[in-house]
Structures are given as C-alpha cells and as structure tokens.
N, C-alpha and C positions, 0 to 999 in steps of 0.2 A: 799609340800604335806605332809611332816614328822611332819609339824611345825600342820598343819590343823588336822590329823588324833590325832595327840595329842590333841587338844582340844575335841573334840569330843568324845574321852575316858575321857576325866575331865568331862566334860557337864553330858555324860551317868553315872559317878561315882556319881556325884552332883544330878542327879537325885531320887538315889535312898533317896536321906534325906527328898526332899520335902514332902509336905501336898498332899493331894488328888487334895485340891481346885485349890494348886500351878500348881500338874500337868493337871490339865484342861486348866488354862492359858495357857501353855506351846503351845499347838495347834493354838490358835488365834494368839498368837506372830508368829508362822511358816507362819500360812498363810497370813501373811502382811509384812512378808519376801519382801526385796528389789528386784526386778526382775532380777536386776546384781548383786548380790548373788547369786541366783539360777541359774543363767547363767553360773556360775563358778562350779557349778554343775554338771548340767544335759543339756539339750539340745535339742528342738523338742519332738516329741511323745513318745519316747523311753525313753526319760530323764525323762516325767510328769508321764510315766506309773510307772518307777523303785523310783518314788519317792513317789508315792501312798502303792509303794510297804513295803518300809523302812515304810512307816509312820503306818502301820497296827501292827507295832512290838510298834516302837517306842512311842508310845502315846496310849498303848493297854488302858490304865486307862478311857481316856477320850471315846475311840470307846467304851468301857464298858458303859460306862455314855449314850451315844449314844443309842447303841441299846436298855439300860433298859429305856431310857426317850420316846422314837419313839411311842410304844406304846399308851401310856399315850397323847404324842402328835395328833396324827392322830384321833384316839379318839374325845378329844379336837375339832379338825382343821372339823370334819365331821358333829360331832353335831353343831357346831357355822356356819356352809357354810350353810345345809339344813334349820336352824334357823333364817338367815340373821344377826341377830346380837348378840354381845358378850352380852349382857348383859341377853336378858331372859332363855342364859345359864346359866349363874353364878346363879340367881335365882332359875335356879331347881336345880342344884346340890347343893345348900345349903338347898332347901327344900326337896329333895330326894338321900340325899349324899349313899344312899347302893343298886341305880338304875345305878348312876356312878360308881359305884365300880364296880356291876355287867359286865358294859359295859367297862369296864378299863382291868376288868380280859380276859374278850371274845376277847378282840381286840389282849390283848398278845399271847392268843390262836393260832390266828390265823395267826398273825407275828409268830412265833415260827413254825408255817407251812412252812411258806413261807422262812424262815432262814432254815430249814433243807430241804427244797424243791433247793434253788440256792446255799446256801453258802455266797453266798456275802451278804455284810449285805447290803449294798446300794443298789443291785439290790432286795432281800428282800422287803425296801421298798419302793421302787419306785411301785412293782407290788401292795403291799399292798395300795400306794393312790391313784394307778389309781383303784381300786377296792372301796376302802371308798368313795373317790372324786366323783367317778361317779354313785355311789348309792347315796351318801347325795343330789348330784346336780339332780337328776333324781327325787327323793322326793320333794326337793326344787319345778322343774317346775310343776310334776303331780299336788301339794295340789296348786298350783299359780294358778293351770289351771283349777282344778272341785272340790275343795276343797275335793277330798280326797287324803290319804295318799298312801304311795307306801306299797306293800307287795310282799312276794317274787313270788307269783302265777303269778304277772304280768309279770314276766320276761321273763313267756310262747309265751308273745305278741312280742319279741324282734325281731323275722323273720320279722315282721310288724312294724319295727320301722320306715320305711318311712310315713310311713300312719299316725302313731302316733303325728310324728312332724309337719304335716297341721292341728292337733286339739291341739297342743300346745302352749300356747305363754311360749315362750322361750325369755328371754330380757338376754342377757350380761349386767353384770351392773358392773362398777367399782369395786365395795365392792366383788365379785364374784370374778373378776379377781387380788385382792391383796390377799384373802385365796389361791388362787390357786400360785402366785407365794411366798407365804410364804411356803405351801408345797414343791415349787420345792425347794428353797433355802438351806431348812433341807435335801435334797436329795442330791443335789449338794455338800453338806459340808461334807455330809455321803460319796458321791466318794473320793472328797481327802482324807478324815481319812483312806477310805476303809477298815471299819472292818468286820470280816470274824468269820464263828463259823469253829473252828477247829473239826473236826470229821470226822470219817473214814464215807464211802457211807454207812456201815450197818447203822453206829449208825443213819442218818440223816434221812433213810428211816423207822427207829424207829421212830425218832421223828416227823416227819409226819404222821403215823399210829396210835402214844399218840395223836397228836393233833386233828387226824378228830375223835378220838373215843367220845371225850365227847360234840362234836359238832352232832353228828349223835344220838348220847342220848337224849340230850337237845328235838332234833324233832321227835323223836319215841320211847322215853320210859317213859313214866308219871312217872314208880316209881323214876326214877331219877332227871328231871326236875320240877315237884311240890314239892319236898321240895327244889330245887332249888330257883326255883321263891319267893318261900315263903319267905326262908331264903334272899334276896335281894330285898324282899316285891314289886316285879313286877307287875303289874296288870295285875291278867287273869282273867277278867270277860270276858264274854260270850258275843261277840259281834254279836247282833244278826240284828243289821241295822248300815246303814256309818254310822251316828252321832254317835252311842255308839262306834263304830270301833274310831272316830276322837277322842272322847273324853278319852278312851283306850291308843292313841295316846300321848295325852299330859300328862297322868301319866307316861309312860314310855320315852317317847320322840324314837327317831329315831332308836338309834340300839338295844336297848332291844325290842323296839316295834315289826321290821323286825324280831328277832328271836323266840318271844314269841310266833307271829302269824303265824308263820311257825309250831310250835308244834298246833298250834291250827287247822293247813289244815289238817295236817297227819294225828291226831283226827277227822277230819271229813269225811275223805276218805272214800268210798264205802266198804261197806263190808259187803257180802250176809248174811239174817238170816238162820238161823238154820231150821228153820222150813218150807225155800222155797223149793216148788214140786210142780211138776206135778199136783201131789193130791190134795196142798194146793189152786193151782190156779181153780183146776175145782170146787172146795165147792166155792170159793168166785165168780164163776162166776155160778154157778146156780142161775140162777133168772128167771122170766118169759120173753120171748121175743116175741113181737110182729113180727109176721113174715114177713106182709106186702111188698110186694117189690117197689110198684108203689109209685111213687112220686103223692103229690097232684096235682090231676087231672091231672095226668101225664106229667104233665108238670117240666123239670130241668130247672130251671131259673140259669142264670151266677153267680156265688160267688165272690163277689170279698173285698177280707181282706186286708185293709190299714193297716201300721202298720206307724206312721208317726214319723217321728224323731224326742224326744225334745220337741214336742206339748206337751202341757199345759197350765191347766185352772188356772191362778196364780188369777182370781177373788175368788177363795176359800179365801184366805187372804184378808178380808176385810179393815185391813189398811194397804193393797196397794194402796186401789182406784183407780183401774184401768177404762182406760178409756173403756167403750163397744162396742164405733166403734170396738179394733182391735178384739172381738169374737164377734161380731151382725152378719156374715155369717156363722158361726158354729152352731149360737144360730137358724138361721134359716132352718138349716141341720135338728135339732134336732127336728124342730115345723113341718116338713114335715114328718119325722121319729117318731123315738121316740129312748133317750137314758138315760140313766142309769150310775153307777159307777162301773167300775173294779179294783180290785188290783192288783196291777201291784208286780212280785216278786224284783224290781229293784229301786235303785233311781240312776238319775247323770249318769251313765254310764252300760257297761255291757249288752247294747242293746240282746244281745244275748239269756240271761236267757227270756226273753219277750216274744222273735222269739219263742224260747222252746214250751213255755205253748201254744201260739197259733197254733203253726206249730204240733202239740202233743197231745195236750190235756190234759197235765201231767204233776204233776206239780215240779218244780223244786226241791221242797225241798223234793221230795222223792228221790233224789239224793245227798242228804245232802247241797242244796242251792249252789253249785261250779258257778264260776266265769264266764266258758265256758264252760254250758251242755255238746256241741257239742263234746268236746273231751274225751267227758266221754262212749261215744256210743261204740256200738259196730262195727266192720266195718264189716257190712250186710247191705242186704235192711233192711229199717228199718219202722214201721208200723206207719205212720207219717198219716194226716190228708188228705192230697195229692196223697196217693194211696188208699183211700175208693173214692174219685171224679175219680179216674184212670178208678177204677174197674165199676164204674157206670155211664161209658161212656163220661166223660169229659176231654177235655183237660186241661191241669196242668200248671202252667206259674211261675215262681219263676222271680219276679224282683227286681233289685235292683242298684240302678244307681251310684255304687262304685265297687274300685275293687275284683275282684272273689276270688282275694288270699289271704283278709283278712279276717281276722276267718275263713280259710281253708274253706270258703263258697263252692264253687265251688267244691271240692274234697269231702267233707262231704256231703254236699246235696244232692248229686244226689243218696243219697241211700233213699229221701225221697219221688220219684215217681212224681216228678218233668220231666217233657216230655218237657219242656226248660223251659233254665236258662238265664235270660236277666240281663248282668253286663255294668257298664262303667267304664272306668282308663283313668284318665285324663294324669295319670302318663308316659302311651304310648299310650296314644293318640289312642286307642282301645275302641270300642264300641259293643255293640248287639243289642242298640236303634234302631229301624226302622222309626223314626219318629225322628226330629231338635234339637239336645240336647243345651237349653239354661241351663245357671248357673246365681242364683243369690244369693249373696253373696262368699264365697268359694265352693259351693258344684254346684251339678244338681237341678235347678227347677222344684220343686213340680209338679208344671205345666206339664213338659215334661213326666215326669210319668204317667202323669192324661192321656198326651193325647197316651202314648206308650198304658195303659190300654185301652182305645178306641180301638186302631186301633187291637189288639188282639181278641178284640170281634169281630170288623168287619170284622175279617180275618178266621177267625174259624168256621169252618160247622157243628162245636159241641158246646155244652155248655163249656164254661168257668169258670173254678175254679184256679181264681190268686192272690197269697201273692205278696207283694211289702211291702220291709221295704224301707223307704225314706231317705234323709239326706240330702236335702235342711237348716234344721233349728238345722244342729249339729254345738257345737262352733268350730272354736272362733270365741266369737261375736262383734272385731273390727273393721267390717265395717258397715261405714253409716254413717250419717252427723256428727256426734260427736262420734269418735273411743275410747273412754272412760267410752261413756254410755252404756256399756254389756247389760242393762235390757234394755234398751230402745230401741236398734237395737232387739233381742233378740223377742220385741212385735212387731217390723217392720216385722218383717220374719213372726211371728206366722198371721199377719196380710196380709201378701201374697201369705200364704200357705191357707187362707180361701178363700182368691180371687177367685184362682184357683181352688179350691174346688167348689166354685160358679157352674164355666164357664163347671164343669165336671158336676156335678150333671145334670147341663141345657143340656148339650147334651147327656147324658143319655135317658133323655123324650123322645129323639127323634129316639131312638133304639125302636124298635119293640120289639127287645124280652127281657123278664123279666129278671131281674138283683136287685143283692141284694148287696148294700154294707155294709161293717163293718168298722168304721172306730176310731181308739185310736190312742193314745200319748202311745209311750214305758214308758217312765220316764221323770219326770220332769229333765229340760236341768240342765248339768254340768254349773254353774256358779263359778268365782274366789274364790280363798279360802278367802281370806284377807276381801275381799270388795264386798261381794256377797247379794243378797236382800235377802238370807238364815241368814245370820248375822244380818241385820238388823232384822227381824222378829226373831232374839232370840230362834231359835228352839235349840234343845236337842235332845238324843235318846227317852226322856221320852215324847214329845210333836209333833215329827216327824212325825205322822201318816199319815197328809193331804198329806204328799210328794208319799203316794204310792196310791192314790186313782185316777184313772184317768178317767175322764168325757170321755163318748163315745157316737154315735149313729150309729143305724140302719136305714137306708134308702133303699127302692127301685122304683119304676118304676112302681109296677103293686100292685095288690093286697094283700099283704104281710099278712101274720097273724103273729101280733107283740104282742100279747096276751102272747109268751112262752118269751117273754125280764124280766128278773126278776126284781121285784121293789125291790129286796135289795142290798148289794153288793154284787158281786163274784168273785172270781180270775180270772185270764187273763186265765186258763187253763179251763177253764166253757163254755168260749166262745163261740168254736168250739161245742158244743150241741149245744146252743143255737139256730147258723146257721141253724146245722140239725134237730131242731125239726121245723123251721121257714119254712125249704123249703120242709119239710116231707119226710125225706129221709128215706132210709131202717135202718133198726137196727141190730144191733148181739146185745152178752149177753155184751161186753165191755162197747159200748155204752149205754144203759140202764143201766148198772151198777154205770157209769160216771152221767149219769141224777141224780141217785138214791144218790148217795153224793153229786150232787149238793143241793139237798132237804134239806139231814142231814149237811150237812158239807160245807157250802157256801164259805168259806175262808179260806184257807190255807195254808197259808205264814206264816214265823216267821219272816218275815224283818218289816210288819206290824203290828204282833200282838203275841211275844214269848211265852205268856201264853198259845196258841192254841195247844194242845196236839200232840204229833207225832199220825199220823193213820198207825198203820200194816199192815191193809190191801191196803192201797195208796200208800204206801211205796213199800210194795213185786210189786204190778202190773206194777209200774212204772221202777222200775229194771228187771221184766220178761221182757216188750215189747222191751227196747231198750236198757239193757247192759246184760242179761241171753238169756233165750232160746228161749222165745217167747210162753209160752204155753195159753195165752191167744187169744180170736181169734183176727185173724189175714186180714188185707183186703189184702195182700198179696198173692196171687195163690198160691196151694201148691208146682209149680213146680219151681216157683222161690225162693221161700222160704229156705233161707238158713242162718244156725248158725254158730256162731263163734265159729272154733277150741275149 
C-alpha cells in the first residue's frame, strides 16, 4: 500500500508539469482503466461513487473543459436533431455565424441556470438535454407534421398532448436515435468526471437569479432585446402569416427563432387602450336601430353553422388539376344555394381562431390575432352568437365529435349560452352522440354529425340554432390505398365529406320546417412540411393569400332571401350577420353597427392582408364584449350578466 500511495504522489507531482491537452488525455487513459485495476481499488456502488468522487478534484482541468464545451455542444446536438442533418447546419452557421453565436451565448445562459440550480454538472446537463432534446424533437415532428414550426405559445397545448399525438406522425428513425444516444454519451462521461460548481447556496441562487434576468428581458423589454437582435442580426420581421412565420424560421433557425417569437407574443399581448369607457362605447354604438322584433313572417327557421374541418377548395390552384368528381356535390350545394368567399383568420391549424369569429362575430385580431382566443376571454357569461338565438326562443346545440377537454371546449363554452354541448372521446370511449358514431379514417364521420344535426331538429319543439365544428378530414392523412399519398387520401375524405353532405341536404327537403344551413372549411388542411402540395406550388408569405379564402354556401329548405350573401369577400366574423339579416332576426345597436363595417370594412385579417390598417373602433368593441365589461349591448339578461372581478 506504501509502495502504491508513493506512486500516486509521483503521478499528482508529475502532473502539475503537463500541458493542458496532456491533462485532457489524462481522463480517457482512466477511463479504459483495466477492470482489475480498479478492482484493487474500489469495489461495488460505493467504490464507483468514491471514485467519481476523487475524479472531480483529480482531473478538475478536463471537467473545466467539460462544462465550458457542454454548451457549445447541446446547442450543436438540437439544432442538427430538429434539422435532421448535419450539413444544412453547417450551412447556416457559416452563412449566419452571429445567429449561432447568439444561440451559443443563450444556451450557456441557461446551463449556468441549471449549474447553480443542482450543482452537479452532470445532472446540470442531463436536465439541460432533456429540455433542448425534447423541444428540438417536438419542432422536428410539429413542421414534419403541418409544416409549421414550434413556438412557445404552443406549449399551452401540452395538457392535450394526448390528442396531439393522433395528429402527429411521429416516425423514430435511426438518425433520431444516434443524436440522442450521442447526447446521452456526453452525459454519461460527464457522471464519471462528475464535475461540480463549487459555491456556497447563496452564491448559486445568485446565479440563477443573473441568469433568468436577461432571459425575462430578452421577452418583455424591447429597449433591451432590439439592440440585442440587432447586434446578432436576428430576424424580427413582423410575421404576420405561417409562411412569413416559416420563412422567419429559416433566417434564425430553431433556438433564436423560439426566443425571438416569444418577445414577439409578449408584444402582442392584450393591452386595454386608454381611451376605453363606458362613454367611448355608447358614442360608437349610437346609430339608428331598427326595432322590429318579428322575424320574417314570423317565422324562426332552424340555423344550422357547419364549420367543417380541413375542407378546402384546392381547385383555386389550377395547376393542381384536380379532378371535379371529388367537389361536383359541393358544387351542387352551391347551385341549389348560393356561395361566396370568406376569409378565414387561420391557415393549417388553430381551428379555434375560426370557431371565434363565427361563434362571436369578432374578429380575432381585435385581440391581437392569439393562437387560442378562447383563453383569452373573460370567465363570465360571455355575449357570443348563441345567447341572441337563446333569448329569441331557440334551442342552442354546440357539437362536436372529439374530446370536451381539448381547447378547454367544454369548460369555456358553456359561458357561450350553449343549452347542450354534444362531445365524443374515443379516448374513454365516451359519447353525447344520440345517433351510431361511425369513423372514417382516424376521426368521426362527417356523416354521423350530419345525421346527430337531424335528429336534434327532430327532437326539439323549438327552433334550432346549432354550430358543429367537425374533424372527420383533420390529419394525418395516412390512410387509404396508398399511405403516402397525403394529398390524394386528403381529396378521398374531402370527397366523402361531400357524400354525406349530399345524403343531409336530401333529407333536410323532407323536414317541414325551414332550415338554414351555413356551411365552410376552417383552414386549408395542415399538410407535411417537407413534401407538401404547399411546396410544390411554391407559395411564400408574399403569394399565400388563396390559403385564407374559403369557398362557402348557403342553403336552405324554404324560401331563403339570399339577396344579403355579399358578392365580395368577407371575414369569417361577417358571417353571423349575414345569417341574421337572411332569417330577419331582431337587431340592437351591435348588431347594425357589425352590418355597418361589414359595408365599410369587409376584411379584416392581417394573416391575409397586413397592409389593412388596425380599426379603434373594432378593436375597443371586441375587448368590451369578451375580455372588459361588456358595455355594449348585450343579448345577455341583465340578471345574469356578470363581470369579471
């Protein structure tokens, strides 16, 4: 023992002479250490812990090397995983080398968190790649899946990541699983060296408190983070539709992107003007009101608002050449009706912003365009489209043939005067259908909807006023005779969603009483990022536009005056007049005021058209009804009417 402790004072004396590079070697020589060596050591758990122990003094040089490389690595290992391959890395970092620095500096940021947060440098970063690893990979499948990219708003949706992953295709592939065990390997190596930051708990909860500060700047304080961006020449254009978001994308690539657009939410978060009141809302709602209460001829015919999943008219692109069989029963929807084009606030996904404008009448972007209106509300009854049919004697029907818990549907909606809510969950095998739920493809058949809307009319001693969003024709669109052909299953669906359509409309005729349908496409369907017929056709944010126009019609049963359908375009939030000047329903000043920018101001989206000027006045109304006080009227009774704290 006397002969071995002497060596090992020679070894530690000899040490101090080497080179830096020598003592790096030093570590790989240990770890390939003969096993009966180390057996004459240590011994079991206790032997491998006291030797990770020694080795955090011993070879402090190389854990130095460690921790400053870790950084730099993960980095590295996240943009190349969400990218799939090393080389159109290498590419932008030589074409954008001060967007990698930016993201080189932010990654040590926030390692240096997570080092004063455990102490261990190993466990450090281990927590640090499951964090990079599983946002790069999360990006990775999102753009795989609708071709768009990940931002941090989404992560709102993470209560609902069951739901998520039946519209994901998620592939494992090889090349996935060697970044991932190249990560682990760095982590692994980082155990045995076990390097550690020496510092008392104040200091470390210092250096946690340094590091979230200039990360909490970056997202809420412009004077800090534009010369930020600037000085690492970021890209903060103003994305004001996905394509300009994706294209945003590939100038900053992954993690500058996530943190840029994170400053860019906070920027656009709600924030009342100055000039909202009481006072301001009564001058904007003086206008003349028709008082009239009777409906034409006294008659309330049934409403009934399709809102259909994914539907889309992909004939607007004529070199598609699509075939006309799969929309010749739309087109014949339309020649019994009559329809028109709306703008949808949405493309590819976000069904929700859609719901909004129709379930509302308002339109999204007087909320600064957010992802999921819904959560933006207030939690009150809220003066939604649903409680003017309440109050005028109709029953209300909300359906929807998925689960209740995603988009907090179920919990949020019922403040929109919804007198039932009809959900299905395949997930527990839970229903409200009253009528045979088929599925075709992954979802509920269109069809079974069509006929759940029947039997509600035929069950009801009142008129019916019922939204139904669908999701027969949401992706993925891997099934069908060739699970490859996305676009071509894709027109399979769109094709037997017209079917059924058919088979509804026809027995409709045979209802007695008048009925009025409305029926759109939310957004054109999320197709693959890579290999999508959006790629093909070459669009941009600059030539995007056709993606938000969505062919509609009106149909009904009886006599309809289709005279007020406008021949131009108009927002998905217009709609809702439309209906009520079709089936002549009562007015207040909202309403009329609502008509009255339909005239002046037919569009007003900026995902469509950013040049369209913000309006004050559509702005303030649309925050009074459904996140302020409400002092516009209201279909609401006074005694239920209540504000939020």
């Amino acid at each position: 023992m006397n002969k071995k402790t002497n060596v090992n004072v020679s070894v530690s004396d000899e040490k101090d002479k080497k080179t830096f590079i020598k003592d790096i070697n030093d570590p790989i020589e240990a770890a390939i250490e003969p096993v009966s060596e180390k057996k004459e050591h240590f011994s079991g758990f206790k032997g491998f812990k006291q030797k990770r122990e020694d080795n955090t003094d011993k070879y402090h040089k190389f854990n130095s090397f460690l921790m400053l490389i870790f950084p730099i690595f993960i980095c590295f290992m996240a943009e190349i995983n969400q990218g799939k391959y090393i080389k159109p890395f290498l590419v932008f970092a030589a074409d954008r080398p001060t967007v990698i620095l930016f993201d080189i500096l932010l990654t040590a940021v926030v390692f240096a968190f997570f080092l004063g947060l455990f102490k261990k440098g190993w466990i450090a970063m281990l927590a640090h790649s499951i964090l990079y690893m599983a946002l790069s990979t999360t990006e990775l499948f999102k753009y795989g899946t609708n071709g768009n990219h990940l931002i941090l708003s989404d992560m709102k949706l993470l209560r609902s990541v069951k739901s998520l992953t039946s519209f994901a295709y998620i592939k494992i592939t090889p090349r996935l699983l060697i970044y991932y065990a190249i990560v682990l390997l760095f982590v692994i190596v980082a155990m045995y060296f076990n390097p550690k930051l020496k510092a008392t708990p104040m200091r470390r909860v210092a250096i946690c408190c340094g590091c979230l500060l200039p990360f909490a700047a970056l997202v809420v304080l412009p004077a800090f983070y534009n010369p930020v961006y600037k000085t690492f020449k970021v890209d903060t254009t103003s994305a004001t539709n996905a394509f300009k978001l994706n294209e945003k994308f590939d100038n900053n690539r992954f993690l500058a992107f996530l943190v840029q657009t994170a400053s860019e939410s906070y920027s656009n978060r709600i924030v009342v003007p100055e000039d909202y009141s009481e006072e301001y809302i009564d001058e904007i709602m003086d206008i003349p009101v028709d008082t009239d209460e009777d409906f034409n001829g006294g008659k309330k015919p049934n409403v009934i608002v399709i809102m259909s999943e994914s539907y889309a008219d992909f004939r607007a692109f004529d070199q598609l050449s699509i075939d006309k069989k799969y929309y010749q029963k739309f087109d014949n929807a339309i020649s019994e009706g009559q329809g028109g084009i709306a703008i949808t606030p949405t493309y590819a996904s976000w069904t929700v912003r859609s719901e909004f404008e129709l379930l509302f009448g308002l339109p999204v972007r007087g909320l600064n365009t957010p992802n999921m209106p819904q959560r933006e509300l207030a939690d009150r009854a809220q003066p939604a489209l649903a409680q003017y049919y309440k109050a005028w004697g109709y029953n209300t029907v909300y359906v929807h043939p998925f689960q209740s818990t995603f988009y907090s549907r179920a919990r949020i909606y019922g403040h929109f005067g919804f007198e039932k809510m009809i959900f299905h969950d395949d997930s527990t095998q839970t229903t409200d259908f009253t009528v045979p739920v088929e599925h075709f493809g992954t979802y509920v058949d269109d069809s079974t909807v069509f006929n759940q809307i029947i039997a509600e009319i035929k069950s009801s001693k009142k008129p019916v006023y019922l939204h139904t969003t669908t999701m027969q024709n949401h992706q993925p669109y891997n099934q069908g005779e060739d699970p490859d052909d996305e676009f071509g299953n894709y027109l399979t669906w769109i094709s037997h969603t017209n079917d059924g359509l058919e088979e509804f409309l026809s027995e409709l005729k045979d209802i007695k009483e008048p009925t009025l349908v409305f029926f759109v496409g939310d957004h054109f369907p999320s197709l693959r990022g890579e290999t999508s017929v959006y790629n093909q056709l070459g669009l941009t944010g600059m030539n995007c536009d056709t993606l938000y126009q969505q062919k509609y019609f009106f149909w009904s049963n009886y006599d309809a005056d289709f005279s007020y359908i406008p021949e131009n375009e108009v927002s998905f939030f217009y709609i809702p007049y439309v209906i009520l000047n079709i089936i002549d329903a009562p007015r207040d000043a909202f309403i009329e005021k609502m008509n009255e920018y339909m005239e002046t101001l037919p569009v007003y989206s900026n995902e469509y058209n950013s040049e369209i000027p913000r309006n004050e006045e559509l702005d303030i109304l649309t925050l009074d009804r459904v996140v302020m006080e409400e002092y516009s009227p209201s279909p609401i009774p006074e005694e239920e009417l209540t504000t939020q704290d």
